[in-house]
PDB file of the backbone (N, CA, C, O) and the ligand in Angstrom, with CONECT records:
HET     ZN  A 101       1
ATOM      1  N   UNK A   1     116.437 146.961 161.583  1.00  0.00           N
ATOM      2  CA  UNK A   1     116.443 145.763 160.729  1.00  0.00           C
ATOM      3  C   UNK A   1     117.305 145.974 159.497  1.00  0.00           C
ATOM      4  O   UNK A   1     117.112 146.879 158.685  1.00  0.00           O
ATOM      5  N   UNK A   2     118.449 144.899 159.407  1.00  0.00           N
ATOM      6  CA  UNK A   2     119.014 145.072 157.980  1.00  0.00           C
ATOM      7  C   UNK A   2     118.472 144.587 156.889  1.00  0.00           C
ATOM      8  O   UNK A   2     117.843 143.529 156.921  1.00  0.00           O
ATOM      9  N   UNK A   3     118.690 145.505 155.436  1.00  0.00           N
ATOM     10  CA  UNK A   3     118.167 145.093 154.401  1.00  0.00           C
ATOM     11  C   UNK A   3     118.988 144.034 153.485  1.00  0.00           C
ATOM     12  O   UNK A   3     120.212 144.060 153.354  1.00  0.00           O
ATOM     13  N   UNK A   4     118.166 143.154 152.910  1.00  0.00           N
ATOM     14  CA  UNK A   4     119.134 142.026 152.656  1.00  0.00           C
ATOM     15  C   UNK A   4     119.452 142.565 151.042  1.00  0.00           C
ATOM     16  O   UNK A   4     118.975 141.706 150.301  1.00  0.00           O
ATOM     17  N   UNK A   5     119.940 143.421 150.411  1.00  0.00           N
ATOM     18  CA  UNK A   5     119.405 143.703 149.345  1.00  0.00           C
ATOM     19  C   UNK A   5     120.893 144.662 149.038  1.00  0.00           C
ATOM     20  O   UNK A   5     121.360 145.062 147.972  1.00  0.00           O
ATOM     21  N   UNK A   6     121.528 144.867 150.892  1.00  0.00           N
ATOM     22  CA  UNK A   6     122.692 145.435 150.488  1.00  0.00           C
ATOM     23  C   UNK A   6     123.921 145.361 150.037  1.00  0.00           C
ATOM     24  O   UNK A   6     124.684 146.297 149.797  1.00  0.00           O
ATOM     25  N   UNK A   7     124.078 144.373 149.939  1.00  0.00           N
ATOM     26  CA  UNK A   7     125.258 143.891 148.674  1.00  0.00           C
ATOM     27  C   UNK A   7     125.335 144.099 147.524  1.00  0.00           C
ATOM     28  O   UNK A   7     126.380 144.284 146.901  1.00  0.00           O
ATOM     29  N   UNK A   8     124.233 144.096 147.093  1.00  0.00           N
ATOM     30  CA  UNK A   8     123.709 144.201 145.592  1.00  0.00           C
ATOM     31  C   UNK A   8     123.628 145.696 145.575  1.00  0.00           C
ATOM     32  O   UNK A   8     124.418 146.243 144.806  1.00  0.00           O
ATOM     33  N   UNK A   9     122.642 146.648 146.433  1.00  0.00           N
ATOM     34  CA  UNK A   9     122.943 147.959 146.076  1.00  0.00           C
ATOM     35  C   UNK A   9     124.518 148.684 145.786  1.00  0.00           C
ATOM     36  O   UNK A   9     124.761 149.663 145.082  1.00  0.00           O
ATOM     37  N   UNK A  10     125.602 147.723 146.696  1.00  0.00           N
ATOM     38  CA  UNK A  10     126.940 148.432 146.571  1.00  0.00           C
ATOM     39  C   UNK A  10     127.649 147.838 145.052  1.00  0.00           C
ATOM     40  O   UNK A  10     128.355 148.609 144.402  1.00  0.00           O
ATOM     41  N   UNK A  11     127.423 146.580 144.618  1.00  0.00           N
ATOM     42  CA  UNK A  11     127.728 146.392 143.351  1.00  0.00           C
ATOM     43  C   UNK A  11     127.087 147.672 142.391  1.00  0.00           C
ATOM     44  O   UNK A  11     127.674 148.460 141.649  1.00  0.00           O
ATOM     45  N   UNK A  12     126.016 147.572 142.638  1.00  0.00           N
ATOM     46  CA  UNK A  12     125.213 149.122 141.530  1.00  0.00           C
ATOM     47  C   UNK A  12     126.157 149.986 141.248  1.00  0.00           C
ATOM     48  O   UNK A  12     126.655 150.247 140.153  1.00  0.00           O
ATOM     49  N   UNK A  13     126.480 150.614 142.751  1.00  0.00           N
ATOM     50  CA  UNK A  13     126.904 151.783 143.385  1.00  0.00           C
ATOM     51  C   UNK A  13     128.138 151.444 142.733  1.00  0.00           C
ATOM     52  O   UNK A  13     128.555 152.562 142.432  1.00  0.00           O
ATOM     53  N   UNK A  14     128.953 150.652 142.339  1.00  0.00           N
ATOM     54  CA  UNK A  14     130.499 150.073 141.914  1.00  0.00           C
ATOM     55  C   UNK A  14     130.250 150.443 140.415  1.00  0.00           C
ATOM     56  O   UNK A  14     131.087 151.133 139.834  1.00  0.00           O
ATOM     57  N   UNK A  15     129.372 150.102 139.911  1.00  0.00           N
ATOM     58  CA  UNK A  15     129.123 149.589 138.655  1.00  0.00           C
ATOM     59  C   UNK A  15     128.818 150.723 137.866  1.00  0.00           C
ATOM     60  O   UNK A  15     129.276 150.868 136.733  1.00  0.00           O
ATOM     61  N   UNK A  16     127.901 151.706 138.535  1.00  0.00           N
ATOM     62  CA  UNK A  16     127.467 153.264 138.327  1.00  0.00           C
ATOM     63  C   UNK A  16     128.874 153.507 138.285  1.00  0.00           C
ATOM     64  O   UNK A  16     129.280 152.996 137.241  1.00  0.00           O
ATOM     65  N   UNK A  17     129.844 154.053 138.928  1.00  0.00           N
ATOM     66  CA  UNK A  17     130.746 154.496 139.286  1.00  0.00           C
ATOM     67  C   UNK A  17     131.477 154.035 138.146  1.00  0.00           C
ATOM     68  O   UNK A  17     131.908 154.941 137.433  1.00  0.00           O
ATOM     69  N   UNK A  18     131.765 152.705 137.738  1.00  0.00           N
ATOM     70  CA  UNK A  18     132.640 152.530 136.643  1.00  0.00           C
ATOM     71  C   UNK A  18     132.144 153.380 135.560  1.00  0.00           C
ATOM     72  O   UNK A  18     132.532 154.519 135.304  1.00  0.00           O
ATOM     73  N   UNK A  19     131.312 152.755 134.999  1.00  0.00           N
ATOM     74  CA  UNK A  19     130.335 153.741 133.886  1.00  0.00           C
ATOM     75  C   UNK A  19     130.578 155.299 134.207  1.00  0.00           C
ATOM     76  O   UNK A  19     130.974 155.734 133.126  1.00  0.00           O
ATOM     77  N   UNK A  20     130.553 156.272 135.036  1.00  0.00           N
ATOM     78  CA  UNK A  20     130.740 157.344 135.038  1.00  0.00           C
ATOM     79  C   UNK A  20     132.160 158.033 134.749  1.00  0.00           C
ATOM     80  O   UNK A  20     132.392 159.090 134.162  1.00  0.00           O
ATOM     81  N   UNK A  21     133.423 156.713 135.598  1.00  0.00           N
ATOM     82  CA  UNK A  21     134.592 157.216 135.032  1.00  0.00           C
ATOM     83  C   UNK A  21     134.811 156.893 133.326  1.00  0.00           C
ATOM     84  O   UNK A  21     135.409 157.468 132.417  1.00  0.00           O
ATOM     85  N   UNK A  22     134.356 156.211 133.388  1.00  0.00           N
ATOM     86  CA  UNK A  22     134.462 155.823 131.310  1.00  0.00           C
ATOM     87  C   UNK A  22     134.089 157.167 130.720  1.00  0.00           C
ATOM     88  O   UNK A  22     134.727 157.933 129.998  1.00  0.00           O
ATOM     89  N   UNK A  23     132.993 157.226 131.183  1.00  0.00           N
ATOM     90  CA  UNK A  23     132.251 159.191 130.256  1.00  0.00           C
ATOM     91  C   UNK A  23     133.337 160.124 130.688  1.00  0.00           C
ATOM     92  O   UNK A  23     133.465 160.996 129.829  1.00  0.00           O
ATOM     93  N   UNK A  24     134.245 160.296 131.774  1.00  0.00           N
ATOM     94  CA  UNK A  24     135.010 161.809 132.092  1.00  0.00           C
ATOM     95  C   UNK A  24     134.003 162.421 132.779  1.00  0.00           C
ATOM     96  O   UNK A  24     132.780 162.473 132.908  1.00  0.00           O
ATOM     97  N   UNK A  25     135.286 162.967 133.254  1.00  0.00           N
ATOM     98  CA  UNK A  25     134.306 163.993 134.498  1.00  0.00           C
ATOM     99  C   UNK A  25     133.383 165.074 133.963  1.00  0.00           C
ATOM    100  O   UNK A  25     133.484 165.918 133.072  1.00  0.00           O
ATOM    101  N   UNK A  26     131.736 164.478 135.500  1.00  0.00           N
ATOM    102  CA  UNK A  26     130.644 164.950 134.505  1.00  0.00           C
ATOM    103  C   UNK A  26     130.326 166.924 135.039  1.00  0.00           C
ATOM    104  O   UNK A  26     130.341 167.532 136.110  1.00  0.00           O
ATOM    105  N   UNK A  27     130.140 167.198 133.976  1.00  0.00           N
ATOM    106  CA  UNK A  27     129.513 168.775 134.577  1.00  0.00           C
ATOM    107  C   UNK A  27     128.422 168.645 134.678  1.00  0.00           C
ATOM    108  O   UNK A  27     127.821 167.823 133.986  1.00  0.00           O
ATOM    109  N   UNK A  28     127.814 169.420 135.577  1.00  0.00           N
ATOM    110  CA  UNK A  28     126.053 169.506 135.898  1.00  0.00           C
ATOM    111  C   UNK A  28     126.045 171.138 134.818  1.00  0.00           C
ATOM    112  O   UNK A  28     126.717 172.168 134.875  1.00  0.00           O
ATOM    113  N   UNK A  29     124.779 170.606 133.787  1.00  0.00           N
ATOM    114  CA  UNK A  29     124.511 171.799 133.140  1.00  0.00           C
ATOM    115  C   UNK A  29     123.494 172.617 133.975  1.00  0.00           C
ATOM    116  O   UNK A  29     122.857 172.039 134.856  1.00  0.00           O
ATOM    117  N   UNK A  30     123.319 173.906 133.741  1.00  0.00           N
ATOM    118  CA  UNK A  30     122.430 174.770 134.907  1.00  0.00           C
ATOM    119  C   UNK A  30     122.570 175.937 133.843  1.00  0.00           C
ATOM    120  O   UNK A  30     123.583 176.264 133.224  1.00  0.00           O
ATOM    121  N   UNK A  31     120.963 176.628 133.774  1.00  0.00           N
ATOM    122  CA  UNK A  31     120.165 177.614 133.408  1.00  0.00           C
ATOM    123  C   UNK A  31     120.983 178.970 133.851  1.00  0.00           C
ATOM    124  O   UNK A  31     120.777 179.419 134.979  1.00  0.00           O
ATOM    125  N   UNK A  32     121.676 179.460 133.194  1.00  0.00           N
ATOM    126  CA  UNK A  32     122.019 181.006 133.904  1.00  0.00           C
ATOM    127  C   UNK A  32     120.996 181.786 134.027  1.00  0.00           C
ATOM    128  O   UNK A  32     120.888 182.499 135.024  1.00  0.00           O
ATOM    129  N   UNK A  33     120.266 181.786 133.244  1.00  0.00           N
ATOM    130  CA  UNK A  33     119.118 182.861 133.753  1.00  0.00           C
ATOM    131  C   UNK A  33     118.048 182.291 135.137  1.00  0.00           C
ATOM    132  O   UNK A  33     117.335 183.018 135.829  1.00  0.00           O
ATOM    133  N   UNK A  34     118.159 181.283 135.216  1.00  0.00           N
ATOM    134  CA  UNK A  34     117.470 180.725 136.325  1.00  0.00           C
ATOM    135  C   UNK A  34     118.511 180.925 137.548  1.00  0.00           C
ATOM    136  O   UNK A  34     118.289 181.496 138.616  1.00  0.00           O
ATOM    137  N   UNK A  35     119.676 180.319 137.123  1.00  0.00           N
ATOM    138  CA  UNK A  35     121.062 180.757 138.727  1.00  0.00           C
ATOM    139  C   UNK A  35     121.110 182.314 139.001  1.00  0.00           C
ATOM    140  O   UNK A  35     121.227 182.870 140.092  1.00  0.00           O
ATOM    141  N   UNK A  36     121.004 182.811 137.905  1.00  0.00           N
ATOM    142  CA  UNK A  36     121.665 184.756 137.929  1.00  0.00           C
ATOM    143  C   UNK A  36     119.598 185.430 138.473  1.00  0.00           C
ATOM    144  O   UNK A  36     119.111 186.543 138.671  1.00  0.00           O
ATOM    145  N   UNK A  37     119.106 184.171 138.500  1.00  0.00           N
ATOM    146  CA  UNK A  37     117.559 185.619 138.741  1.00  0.00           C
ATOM    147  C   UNK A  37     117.367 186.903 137.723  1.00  0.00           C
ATOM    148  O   UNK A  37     116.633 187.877 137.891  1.00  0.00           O
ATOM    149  N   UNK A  38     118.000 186.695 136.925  1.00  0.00           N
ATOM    150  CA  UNK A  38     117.446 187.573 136.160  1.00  0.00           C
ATOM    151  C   UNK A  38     116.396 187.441 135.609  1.00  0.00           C
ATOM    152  O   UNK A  38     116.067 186.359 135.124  1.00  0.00           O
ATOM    153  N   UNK A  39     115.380 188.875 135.547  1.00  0.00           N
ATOM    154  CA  UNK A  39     114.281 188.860 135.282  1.00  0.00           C
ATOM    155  C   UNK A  39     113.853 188.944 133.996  1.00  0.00           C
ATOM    156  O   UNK A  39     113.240 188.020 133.462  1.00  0.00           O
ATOM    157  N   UNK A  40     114.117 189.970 133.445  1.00  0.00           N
ATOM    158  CA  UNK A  40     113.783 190.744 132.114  1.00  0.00           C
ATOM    159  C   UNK A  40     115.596 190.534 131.401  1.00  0.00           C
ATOM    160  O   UNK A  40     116.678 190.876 131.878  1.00  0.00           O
ATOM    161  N   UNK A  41     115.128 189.603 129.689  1.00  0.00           N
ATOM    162  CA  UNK A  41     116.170 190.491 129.258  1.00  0.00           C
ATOM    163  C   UNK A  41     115.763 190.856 127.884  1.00  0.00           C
ATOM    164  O   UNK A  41     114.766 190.353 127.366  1.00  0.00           O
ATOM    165  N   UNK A  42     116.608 191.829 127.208  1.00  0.00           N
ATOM    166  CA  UNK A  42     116.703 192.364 126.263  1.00  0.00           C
ATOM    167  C   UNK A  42     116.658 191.995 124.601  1.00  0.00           C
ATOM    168  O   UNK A  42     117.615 191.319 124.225  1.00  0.00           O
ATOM    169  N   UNK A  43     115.925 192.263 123.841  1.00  0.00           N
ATOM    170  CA  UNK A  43     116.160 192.107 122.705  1.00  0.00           C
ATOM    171  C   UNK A  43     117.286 193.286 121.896  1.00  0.00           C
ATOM    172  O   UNK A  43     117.994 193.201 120.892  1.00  0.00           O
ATOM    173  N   UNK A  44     117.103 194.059 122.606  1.00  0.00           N
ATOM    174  CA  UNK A  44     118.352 195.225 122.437  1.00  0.00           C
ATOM    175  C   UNK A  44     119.923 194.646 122.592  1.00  0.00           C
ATOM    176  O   UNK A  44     120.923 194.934 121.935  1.00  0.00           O
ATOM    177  N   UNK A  45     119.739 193.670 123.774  1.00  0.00           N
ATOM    178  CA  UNK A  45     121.083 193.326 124.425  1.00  0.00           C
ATOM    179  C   UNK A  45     121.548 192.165 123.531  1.00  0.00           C
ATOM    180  O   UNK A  45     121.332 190.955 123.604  1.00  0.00           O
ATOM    181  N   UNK A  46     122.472 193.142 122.398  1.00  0.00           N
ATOM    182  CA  UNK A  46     122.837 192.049 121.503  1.00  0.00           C
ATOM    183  C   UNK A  46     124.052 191.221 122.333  1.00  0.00           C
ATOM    184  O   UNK A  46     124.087 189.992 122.394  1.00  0.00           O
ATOM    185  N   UNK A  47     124.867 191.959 122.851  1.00  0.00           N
ATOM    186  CA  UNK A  47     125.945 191.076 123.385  1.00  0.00           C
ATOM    187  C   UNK A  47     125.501 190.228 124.195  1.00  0.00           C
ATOM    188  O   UNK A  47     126.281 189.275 124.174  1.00  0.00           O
ATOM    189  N   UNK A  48     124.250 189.951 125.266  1.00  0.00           N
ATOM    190  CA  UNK A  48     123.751 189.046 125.838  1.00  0.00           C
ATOM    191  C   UNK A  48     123.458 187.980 125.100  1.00  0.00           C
ATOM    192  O   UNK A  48     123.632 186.794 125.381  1.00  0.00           O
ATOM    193  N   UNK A  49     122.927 188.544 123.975  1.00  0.00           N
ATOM    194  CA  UNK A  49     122.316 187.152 122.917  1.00  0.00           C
ATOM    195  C   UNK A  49     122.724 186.594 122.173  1.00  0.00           C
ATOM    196  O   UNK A  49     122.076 185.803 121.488  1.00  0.00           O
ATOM    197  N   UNK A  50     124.676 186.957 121.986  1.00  0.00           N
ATOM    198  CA  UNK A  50     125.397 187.107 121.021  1.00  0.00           C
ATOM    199  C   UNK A  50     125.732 185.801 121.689  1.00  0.00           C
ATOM    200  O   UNK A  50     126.015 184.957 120.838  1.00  0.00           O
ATOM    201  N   UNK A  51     125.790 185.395 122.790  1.00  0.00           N
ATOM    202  CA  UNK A  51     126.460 184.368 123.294  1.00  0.00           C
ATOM    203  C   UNK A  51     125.461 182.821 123.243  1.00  0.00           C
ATOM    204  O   UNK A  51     125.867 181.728 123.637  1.00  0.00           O
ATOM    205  N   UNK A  52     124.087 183.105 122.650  1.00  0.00           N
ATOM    206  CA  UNK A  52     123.538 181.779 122.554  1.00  0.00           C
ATOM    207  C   UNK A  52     123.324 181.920 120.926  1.00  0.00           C
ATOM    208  O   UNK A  52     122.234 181.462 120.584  1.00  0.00           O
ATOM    209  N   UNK A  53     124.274 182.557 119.626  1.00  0.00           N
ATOM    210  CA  UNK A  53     124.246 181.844 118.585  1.00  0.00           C
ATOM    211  C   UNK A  53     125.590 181.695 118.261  1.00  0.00           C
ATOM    212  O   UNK A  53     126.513 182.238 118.868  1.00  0.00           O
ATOM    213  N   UNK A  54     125.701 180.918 117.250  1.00  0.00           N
ATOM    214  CA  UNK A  54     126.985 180.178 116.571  1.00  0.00           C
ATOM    215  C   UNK A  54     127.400 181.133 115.787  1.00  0.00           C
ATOM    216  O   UNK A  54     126.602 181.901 115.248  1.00  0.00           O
ATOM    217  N   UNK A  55     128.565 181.205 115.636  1.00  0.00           N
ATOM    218  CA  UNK A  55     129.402 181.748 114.388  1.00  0.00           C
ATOM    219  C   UNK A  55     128.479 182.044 113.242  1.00  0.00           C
ATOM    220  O   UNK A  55     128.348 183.195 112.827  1.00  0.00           O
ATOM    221  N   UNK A  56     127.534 180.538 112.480  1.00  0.00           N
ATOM    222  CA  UNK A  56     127.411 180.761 111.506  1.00  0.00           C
ATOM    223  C   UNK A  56     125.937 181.832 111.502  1.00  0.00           C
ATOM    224  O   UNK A  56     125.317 182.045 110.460  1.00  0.00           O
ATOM    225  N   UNK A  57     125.561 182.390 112.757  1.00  0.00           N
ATOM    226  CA  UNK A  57     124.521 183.039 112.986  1.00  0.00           C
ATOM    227  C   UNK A  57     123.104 181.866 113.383  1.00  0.00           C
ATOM    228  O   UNK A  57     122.012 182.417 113.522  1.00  0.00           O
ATOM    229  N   UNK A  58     123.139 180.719 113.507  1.00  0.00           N
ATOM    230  CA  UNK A  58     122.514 180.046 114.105  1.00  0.00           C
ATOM    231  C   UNK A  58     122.332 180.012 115.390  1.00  0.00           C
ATOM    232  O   UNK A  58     123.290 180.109 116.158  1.00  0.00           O
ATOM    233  N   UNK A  59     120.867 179.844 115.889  1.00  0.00           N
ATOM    234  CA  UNK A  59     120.725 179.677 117.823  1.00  0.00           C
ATOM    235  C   UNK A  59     121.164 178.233 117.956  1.00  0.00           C
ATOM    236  O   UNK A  59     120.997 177.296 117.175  1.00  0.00           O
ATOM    237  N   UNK A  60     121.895 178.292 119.391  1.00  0.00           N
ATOM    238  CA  UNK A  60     122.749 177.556 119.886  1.00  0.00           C
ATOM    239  C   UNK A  60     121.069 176.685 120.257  1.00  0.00           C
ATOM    240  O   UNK A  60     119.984 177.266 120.254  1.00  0.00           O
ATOM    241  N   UNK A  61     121.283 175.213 120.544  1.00  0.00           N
ATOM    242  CA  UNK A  61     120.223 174.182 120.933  1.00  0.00           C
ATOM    243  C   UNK A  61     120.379 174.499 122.133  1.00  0.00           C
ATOM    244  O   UNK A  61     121.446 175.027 122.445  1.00  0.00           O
ATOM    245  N   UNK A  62     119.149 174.217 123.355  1.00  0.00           N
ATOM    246  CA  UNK A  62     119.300 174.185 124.790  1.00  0.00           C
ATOM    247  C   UNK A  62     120.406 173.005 125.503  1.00  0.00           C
ATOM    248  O   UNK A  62     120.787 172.848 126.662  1.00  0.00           O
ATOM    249  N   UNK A  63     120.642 172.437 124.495  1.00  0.00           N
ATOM    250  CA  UNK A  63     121.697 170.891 124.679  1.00  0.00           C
ATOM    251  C   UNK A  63     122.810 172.161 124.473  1.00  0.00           C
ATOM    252  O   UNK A  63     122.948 172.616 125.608  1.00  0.00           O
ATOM    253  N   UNK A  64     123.143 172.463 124.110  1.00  0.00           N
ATOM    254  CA  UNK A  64     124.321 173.007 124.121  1.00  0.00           C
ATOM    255  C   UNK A  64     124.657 174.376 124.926  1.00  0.00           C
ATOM    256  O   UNK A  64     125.627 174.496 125.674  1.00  0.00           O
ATOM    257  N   UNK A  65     123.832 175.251 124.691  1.00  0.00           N
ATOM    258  CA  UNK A  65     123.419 176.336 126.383  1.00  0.00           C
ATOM    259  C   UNK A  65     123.430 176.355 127.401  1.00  0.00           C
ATOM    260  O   UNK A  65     123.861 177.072 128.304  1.00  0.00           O
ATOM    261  N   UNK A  66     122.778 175.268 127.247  1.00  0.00           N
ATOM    262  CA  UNK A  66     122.449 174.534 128.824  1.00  0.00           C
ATOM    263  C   UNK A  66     121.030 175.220 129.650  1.00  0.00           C
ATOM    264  O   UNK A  66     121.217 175.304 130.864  1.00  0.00           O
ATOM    265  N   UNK A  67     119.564 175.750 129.145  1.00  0.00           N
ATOM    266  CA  UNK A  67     119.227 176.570 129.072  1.00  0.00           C
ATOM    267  C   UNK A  67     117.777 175.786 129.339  1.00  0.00           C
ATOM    268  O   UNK A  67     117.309 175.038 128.481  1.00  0.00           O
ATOM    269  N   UNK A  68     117.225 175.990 130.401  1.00  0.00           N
ATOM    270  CA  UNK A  68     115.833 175.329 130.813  1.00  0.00           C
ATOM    271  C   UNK A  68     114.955 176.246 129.427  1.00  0.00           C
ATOM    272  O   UNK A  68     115.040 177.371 128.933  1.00  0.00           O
ATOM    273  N   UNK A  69     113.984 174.806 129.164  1.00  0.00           N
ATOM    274  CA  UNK A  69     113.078 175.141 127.842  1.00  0.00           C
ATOM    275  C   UNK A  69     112.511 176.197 128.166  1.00  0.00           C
ATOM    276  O   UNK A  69     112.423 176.883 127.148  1.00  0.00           O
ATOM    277  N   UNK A  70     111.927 176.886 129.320  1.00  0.00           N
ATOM    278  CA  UNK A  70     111.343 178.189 129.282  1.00  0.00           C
ATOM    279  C   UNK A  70     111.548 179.477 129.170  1.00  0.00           C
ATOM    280  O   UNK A  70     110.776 180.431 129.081  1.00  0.00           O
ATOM    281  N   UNK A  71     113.413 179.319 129.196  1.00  0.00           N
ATOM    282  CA  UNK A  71     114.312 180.264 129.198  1.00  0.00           C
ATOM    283  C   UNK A  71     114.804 180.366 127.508  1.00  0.00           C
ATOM    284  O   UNK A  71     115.014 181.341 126.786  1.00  0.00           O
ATOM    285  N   UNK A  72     114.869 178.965 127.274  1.00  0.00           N
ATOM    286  CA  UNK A  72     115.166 179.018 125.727  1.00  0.00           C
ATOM    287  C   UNK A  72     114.215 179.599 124.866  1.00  0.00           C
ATOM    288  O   UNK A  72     114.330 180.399 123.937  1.00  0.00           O
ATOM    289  N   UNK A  73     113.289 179.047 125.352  1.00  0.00           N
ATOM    290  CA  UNK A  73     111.948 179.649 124.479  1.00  0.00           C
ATOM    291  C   UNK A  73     112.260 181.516 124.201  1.00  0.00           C
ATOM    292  O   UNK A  73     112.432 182.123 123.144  1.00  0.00           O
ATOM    293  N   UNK A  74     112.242 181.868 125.217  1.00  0.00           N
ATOM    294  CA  UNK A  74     112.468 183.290 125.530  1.00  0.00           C
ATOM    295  C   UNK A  74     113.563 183.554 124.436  1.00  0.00           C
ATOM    296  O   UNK A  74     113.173 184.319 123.554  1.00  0.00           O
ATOM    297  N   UNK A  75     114.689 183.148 124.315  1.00  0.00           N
ATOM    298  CA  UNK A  75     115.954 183.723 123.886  1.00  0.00           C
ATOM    299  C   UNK A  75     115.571 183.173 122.651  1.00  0.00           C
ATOM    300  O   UNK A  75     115.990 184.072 121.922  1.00  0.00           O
ATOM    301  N   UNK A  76     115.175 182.510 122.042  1.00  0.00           N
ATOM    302  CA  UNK A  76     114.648 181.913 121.129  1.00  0.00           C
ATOM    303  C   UNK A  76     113.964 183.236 120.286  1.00  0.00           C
ATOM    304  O   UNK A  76     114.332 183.736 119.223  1.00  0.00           O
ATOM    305  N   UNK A  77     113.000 183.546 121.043  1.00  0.00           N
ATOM    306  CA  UNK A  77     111.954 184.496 120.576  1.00  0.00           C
ATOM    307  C   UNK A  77     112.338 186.215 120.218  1.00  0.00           C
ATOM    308  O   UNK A  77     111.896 186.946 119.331  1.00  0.00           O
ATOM    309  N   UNK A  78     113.415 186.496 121.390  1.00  0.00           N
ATOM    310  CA  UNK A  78     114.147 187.971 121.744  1.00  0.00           C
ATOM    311  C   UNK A  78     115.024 187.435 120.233  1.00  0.00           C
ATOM    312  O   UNK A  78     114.477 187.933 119.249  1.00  0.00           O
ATOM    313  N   UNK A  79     115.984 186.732 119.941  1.00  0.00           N
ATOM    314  CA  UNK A  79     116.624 186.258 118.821  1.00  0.00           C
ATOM    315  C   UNK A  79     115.934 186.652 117.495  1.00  0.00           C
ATOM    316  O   UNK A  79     116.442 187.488 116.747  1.00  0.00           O
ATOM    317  N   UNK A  80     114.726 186.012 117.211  1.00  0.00           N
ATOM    318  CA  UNK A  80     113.923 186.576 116.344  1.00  0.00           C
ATOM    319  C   UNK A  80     113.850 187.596 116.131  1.00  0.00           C
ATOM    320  O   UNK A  80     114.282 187.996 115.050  1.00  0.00           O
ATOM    321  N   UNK A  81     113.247 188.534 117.094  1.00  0.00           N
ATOM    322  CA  UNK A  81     113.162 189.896 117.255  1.00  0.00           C
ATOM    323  C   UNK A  81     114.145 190.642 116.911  1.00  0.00           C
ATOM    324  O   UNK A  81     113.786 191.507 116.111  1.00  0.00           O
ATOM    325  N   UNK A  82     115.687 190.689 117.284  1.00  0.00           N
ATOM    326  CA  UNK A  82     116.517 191.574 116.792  1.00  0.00           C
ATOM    327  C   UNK A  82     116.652 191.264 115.659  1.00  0.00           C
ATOM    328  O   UNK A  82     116.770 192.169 114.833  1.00  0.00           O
ATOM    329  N   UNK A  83     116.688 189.621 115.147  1.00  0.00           N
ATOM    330  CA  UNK A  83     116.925 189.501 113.491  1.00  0.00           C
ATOM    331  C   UNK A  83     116.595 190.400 112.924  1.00  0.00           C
ATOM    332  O   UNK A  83     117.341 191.268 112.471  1.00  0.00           O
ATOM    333  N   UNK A  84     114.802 190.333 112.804  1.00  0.00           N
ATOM    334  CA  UNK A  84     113.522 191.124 112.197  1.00  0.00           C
ATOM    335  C   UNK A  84     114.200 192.310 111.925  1.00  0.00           C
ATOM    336  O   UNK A  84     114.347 192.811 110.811  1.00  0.00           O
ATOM    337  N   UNK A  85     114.795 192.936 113.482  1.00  0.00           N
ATOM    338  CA  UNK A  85     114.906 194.335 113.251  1.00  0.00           C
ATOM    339  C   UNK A  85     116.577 194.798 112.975  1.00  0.00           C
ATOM    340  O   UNK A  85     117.071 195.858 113.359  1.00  0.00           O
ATOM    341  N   UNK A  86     117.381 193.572 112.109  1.00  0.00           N
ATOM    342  CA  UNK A  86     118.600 193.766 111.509  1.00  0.00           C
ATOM    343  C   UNK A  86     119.580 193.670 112.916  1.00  0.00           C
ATOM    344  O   UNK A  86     120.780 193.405 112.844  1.00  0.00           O
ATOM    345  N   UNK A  87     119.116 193.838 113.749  1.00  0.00           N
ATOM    346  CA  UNK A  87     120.316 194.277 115.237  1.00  0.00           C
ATOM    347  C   UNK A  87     121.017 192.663 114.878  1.00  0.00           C
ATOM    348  O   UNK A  87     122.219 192.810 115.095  1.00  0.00           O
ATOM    349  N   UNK A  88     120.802 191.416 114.492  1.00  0.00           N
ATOM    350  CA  UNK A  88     121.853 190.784 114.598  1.00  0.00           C
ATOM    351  C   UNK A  88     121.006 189.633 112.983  1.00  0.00           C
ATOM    352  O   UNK A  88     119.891 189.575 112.464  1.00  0.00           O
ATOM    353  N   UNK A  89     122.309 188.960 112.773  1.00  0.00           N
ATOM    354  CA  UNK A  89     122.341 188.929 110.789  1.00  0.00           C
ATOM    355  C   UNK A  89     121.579 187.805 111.245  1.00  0.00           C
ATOM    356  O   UNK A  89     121.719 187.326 112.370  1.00  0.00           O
ATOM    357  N   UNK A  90     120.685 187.333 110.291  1.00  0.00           N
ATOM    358  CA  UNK A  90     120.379 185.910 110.018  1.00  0.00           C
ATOM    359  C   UNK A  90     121.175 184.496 109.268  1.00  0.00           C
ATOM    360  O   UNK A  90     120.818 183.320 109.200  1.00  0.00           O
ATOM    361  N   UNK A  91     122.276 185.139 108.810  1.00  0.00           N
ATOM    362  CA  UNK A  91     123.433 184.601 108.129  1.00  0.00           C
ATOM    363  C   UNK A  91     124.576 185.300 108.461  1.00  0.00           C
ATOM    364  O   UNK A  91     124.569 186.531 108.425  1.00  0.00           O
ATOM    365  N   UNK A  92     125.809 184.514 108.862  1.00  0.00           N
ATOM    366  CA  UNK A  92     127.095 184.934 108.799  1.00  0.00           C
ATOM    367  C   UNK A  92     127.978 184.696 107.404  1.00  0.00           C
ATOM    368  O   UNK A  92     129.147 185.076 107.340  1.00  0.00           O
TER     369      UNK A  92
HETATM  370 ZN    ZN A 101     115.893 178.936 133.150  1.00  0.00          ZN2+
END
């Protein structure tokens, strides 16, 4: 049985499509620590962690990481930790 409804889904489907080329081509953001399986990481591993803060010594937002909240949380927390213990500045 055809659905009468399919004309209208392909306008959507047109219409989505316009709207998506207007934004530029989209990237799918994805969790490295969730893709890579890694288990354990380091508060030691400054160069690992060096890569989710900013220049000015600020943590990077999960909007900008790209970093599922449970993973951020984590790096969030390991971040703290080396501060505390000087391994990386709280100010640049
Ligand atoms: Zn994750």
């Amino acid at each position: 049985m055809k659905v009468k409804t399919r004309g209208f889904d392909k306008d959507k489907k047109k219409l989505l499509k316009k709207k998506r080329d207007a934004l530029g081509p989209v990237r799918k953001r994805f969790c490295r620590f969730c893709a890579d399986k890694l288990g354990s990481i380091d508060y030691k591993d400054i160069k690992r962690l060096g890569v989710f803060i900013t220049e000015k010594g600020k943590i990077n937002s999960s909007r900008f990481s790209g970093n599922c909240a449970k993973h951020q949380r984590i790096i969030r927390e390991l971040i703290n930790k080396a501060r505390f213990l000087s391994l990386i500045p709280y100010v640049r």
